[in-house]
N, C-alpha and C positions, 0 to 999 in steps of 0.2 A: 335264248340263252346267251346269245351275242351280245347282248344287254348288259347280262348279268356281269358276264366277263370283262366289259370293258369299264362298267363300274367297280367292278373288283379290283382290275390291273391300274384304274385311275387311284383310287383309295391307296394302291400298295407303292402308288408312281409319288403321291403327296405323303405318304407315310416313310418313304424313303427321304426324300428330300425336305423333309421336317428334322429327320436322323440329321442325315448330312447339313442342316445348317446348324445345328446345336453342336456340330462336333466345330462345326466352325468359329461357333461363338468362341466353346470353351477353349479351343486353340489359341483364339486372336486374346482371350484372356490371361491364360496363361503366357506369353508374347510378352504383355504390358506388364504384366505385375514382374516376370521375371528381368525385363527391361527398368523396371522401375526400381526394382533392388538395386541392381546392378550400378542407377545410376544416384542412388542414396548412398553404398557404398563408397563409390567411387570421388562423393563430396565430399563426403566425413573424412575421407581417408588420404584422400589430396593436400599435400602439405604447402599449395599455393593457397587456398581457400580454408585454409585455417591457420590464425596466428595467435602467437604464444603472447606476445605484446597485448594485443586490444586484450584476450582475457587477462593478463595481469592488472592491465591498466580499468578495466571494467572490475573487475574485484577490486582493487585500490579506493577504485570510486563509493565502493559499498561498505566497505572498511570504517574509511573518512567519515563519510556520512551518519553512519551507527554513529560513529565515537563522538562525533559533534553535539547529533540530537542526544546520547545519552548524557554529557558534561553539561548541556544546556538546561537540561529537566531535572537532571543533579544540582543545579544552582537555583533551583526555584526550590528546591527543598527546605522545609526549615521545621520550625513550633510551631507555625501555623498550617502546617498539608495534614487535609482528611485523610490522604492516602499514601501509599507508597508511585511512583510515575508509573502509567500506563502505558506502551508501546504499541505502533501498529509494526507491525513487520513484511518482509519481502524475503522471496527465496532467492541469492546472489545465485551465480554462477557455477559455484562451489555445491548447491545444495545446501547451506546453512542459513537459521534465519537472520537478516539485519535490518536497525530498526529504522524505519524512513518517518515517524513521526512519533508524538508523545505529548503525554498533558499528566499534570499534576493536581491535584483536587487542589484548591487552597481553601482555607474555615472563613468566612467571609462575612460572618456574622460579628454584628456590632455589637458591645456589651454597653447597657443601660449607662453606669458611671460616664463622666466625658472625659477625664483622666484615662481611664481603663481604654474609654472608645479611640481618642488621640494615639494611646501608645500601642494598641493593636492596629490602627490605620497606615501607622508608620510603618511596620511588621511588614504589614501585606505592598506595601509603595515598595519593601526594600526586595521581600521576596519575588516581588513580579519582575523588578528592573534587575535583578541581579546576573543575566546572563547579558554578554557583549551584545547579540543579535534578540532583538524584540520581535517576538512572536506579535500580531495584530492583537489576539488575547490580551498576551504580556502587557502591553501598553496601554487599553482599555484597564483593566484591574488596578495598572498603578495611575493613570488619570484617574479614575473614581475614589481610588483612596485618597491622593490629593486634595481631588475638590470638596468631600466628605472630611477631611482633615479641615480645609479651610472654612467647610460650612462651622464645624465645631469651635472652631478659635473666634469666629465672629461672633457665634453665641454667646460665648465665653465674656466678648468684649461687649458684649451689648449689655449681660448681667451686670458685669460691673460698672459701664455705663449710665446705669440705672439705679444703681444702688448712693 
């Protein structure tokens, strides 16, 4: 029975001290998280570690930026966009969206006549270059329409060269 007993008192000695280290976890748990509030609070709410400046100046930035890419993709508009401008967007500081980039469809297709082809080539030269800052797009579209302008005028000259 001596047996029995010291295997009993050992099972109720590790069944105790399984207790007591789970209280200890949950202790040392409770500890940190309420330590960790305390020290999230205490950043957010510290008026050294937050300034009203950088967030103005950081919205400002978001601001700018929207209004530019939208005046830019507004000047690519014309007779010739498949579409209305596309936006990507970003959530500013504020929670609202602003837009950090944009494209506009342009109709790119050549009409058969060389008259017609010339004066829609023109089109699309003026609609790409029409904003101050040239997208890498922008400038590919209006060099192609150029040298497609130029290809046309040689033809042009070469017909009546011929004739």
């Amino acid at each position: 029975m001596f047996v029995g007993d010291s295997l009993q008192s050992a099972n109720q000695i590790y069944a105790k001290l399984n207790q007591n280290y789970a209280k200890l976890d949950s202790l040392e748990k409770d500890d940190v998280v309420e330590k960790f509030n305390k020290d999230d609070y205490n950043r957010v709410t510290s008026n050294e570690n937050y300034d009203e400046k950088d967030y103005e100046r950081v919205l400002s930035r978001y601001k700018d930026s929207d209004a530019q890419i939208r005046q830019h993709e507004q000047a690519h508009a014309s007779s010739l966009t498949a579409s209305t401008p596309d936006y990507d967007y970003q959530v500013g500081p504020d929670g609202k969206l602003y837009a950090t980039g944009g494209e506009v469809r342009i109709d790119t297709s050549i009409p058969d006549d060389e008259k017609a082809a010339a004066f829609k080539l023109s089109q699309m030269q003026d609609a790409s270059s029409a904003p101050n800052e040239l997208s890498a797009a922008d400038a590919q579209i209006s060099r192609t329409a150029n040298l497609n302008k130029l290809l046309i005028q040689s033809q042009q000259q070469g017909e009546e060269n011929a004739s």
